[in-house]
ChimeraX commands (.cxc) that place a marker at each C-alpha (Angstrom):
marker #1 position -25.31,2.05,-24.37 radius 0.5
marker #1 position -24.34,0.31,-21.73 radius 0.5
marker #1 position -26.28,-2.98,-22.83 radius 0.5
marker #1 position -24.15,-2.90,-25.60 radius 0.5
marker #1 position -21.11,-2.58,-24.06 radius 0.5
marker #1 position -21.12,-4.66,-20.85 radius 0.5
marker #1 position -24.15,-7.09,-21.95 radius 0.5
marker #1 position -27.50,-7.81,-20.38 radius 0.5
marker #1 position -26.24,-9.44,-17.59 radius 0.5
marker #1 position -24.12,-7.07,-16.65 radius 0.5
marker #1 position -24.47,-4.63,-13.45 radius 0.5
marker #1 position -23.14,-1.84,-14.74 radius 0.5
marker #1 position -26.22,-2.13,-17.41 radius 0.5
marker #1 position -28.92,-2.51,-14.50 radius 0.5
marker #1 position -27.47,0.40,-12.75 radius 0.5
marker #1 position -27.51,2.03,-15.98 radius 0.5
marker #1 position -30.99,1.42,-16.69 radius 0.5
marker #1 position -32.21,1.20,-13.26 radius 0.5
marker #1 position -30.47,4.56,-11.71 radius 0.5
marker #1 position -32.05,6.84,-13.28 radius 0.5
marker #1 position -35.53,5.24,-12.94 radius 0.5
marker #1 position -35.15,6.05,-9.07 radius 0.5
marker #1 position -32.81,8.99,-8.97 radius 0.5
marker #1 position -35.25,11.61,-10.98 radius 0.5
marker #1 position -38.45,10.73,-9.15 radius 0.5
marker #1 position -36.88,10.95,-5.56 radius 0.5
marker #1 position -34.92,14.02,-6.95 radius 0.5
marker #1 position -38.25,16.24,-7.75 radius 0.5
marker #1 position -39.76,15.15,-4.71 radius 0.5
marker #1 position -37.18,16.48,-2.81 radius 0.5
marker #1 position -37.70,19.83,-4.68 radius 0.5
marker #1 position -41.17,19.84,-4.12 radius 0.5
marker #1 position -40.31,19.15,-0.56 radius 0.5
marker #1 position -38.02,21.91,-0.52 radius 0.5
marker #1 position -40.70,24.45,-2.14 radius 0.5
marker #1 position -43.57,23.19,0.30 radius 0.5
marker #1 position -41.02,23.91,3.50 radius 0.5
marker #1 position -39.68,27.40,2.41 radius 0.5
marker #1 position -42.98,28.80,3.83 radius 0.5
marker #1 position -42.30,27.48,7.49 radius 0.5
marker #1 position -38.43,29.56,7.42 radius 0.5
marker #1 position -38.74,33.55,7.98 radius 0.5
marker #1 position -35.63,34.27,5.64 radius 0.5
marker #1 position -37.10,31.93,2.55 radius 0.5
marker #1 position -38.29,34.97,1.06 radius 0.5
marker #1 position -34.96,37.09,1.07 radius 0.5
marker #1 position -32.72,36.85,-2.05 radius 0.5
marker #1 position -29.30,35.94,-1.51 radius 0.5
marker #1 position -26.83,38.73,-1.13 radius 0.5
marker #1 position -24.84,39.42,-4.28 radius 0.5
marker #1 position -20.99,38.82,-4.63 radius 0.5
marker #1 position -18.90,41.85,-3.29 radius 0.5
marker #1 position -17.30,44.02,-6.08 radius 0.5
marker #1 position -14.16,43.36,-6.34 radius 0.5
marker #1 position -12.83,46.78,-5.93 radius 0.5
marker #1 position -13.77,47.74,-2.63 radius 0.5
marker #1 position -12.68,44.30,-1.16 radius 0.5
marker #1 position -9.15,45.31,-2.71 radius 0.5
marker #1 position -8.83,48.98,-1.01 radius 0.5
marker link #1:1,2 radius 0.2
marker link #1:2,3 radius 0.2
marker link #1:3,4 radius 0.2
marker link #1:4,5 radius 0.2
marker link #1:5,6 radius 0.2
marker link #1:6,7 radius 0.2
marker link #1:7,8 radius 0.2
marker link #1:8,9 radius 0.2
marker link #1:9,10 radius 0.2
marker link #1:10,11 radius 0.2
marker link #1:11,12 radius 0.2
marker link #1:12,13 radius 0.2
marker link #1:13,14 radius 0.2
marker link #1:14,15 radius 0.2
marker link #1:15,16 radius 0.2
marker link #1:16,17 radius 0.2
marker link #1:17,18 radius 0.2
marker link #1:18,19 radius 0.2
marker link #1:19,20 radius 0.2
marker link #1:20,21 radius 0.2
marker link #1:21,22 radius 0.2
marker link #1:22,23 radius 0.2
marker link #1:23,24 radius 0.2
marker link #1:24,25 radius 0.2
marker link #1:25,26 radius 0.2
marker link #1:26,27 radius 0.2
marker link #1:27,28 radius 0.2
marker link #1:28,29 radius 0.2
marker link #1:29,30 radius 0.2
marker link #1:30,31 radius 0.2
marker link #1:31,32 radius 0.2
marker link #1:32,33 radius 0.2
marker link #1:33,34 radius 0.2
marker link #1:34,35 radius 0.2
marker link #1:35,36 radius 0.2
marker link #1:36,37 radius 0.2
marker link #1:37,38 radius 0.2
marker link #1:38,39 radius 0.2
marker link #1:39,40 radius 0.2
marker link #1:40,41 radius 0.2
marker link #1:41,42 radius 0.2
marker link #1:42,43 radius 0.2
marker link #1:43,44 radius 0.2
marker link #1:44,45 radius 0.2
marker link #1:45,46 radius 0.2
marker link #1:46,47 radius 0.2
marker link #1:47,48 radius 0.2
marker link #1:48,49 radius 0.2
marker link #1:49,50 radius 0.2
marker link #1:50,51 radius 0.2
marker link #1:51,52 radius 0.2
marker link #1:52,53 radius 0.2
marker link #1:53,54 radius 0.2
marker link #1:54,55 radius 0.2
marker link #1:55,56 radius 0.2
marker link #1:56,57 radius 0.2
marker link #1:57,58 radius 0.2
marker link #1:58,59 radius 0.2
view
Protein backbone atom coordinates (compact mmCIF):
# COMPACT_ATOMS: atom_id res chain seq x y z
CA UNK A 1 0.00 0.00 0.00
CA UNK A 2 2.41 2.20 0.50
CA UNK A 3 3.86 1.90 -3.19
CA UNK A 4 0.72 3.11 -4.15
CA UNK A 5 0.46 5.87 -2.13
CA UNK A 6 3.90 7.52 -1.82
CA UNK A 7 5.44 5.87 -5.17
CA UNK A 8 8.45 3.68 -5.75
CA UNK A 9 10.80 6.11 -4.98
CA UNK A 10 9.57 6.97 -2.04
CA UNK A 11 11.14 6.15 1.59
CA UNK A 12 8.31 5.69 3.32
CA UNK A 13 7.70 2.65 0.66
CA UNK A 14 11.32 1.13 1.32
CA UNK A 15 10.77 1.32 4.96
CA UNK A 16 7.54 -0.15 4.29
CA UNK A 17 8.77 -2.97 2.42
CA UNK A 18 12.09 -3.20 3.92
CA UNK A 19 11.05 -3.01 7.87
CA UNK A 20 9.50 -5.78 8.23
CA UNK A 21 12.00 -7.91 6.22
CA UNK A 22 14.50 -7.18 9.22
CA UNK A 23 12.26 -6.58 12.17
CA UNK A 24 10.59 -10.32 12.28
CA UNK A 25 13.81 -12.26 11.77
CA UNK A 26 15.84 -10.29 14.50
CA UNK A 27 12.53 -10.37 16.57
CA UNK A 28 12.38 -14.44 16.82
CA UNK A 29 15.90 -14.59 17.36
CA UNK A 30 15.67 -12.63 20.22
CA UNK A 31 12.95 -15.06 21.51
CA UNK A 32 14.90 -17.92 20.86
CA UNK A 33 17.62 -16.12 22.67
CA UNK A 34 15.42 -15.49 25.44
CA UNK A 35 14.20 -19.32 25.65
CA UNK A 36 17.92 -20.67 25.31
CA UNK A 37 18.99 -18.18 28.46
CA UNK A 38 16.01 -18.93 30.84
CA UNK A 39 17.94 -22.13 31.80
CA UNK A 40 21.09 -20.17 33.14
CA UNK A 41 18.42 -17.88 35.78
CA UNK A 42 17.23 -19.94 39.05
CA UNK A 43 13.72 -18.11 39.10
CA UNK A 44 12.98 -18.87 35.09
CA UNK A 45 10.99 -21.66 36.18
CA UNK A 46 8.60 -19.83 38.74
CA UNK A 47 5.29 -18.44 37.36
CA UNK A 48 4.62 -14.97 37.96
CA UNK A 49 2.60 -14.12 41.00
CA UNK A 50 -1.04 -13.40 40.24
CA UNK A 51 -2.73 -9.91 40.68
CA UNK A 52 -3.94 -9.30 44.35
CA UNK A 53 -7.78 -9.54 44.81
CA UNK A 54 -9.07 -6.60 45.06
CA UNK A 55 -10.84 -7.03 48.26
CA UNK A 56 -8.27 -7.61 50.66
CA UNK A 57 -6.08 -4.73 49.23
CA UNK A 58 -9.28 -2.52 50.08
CA UNK A 59 -9.71 -3.66 53.96
Amino acid sequence: MAIGVFGVTGGEALAGVVGPLIEVPVLVALAYVALTLRSRYPGARHVAPSAPDLHEVTR
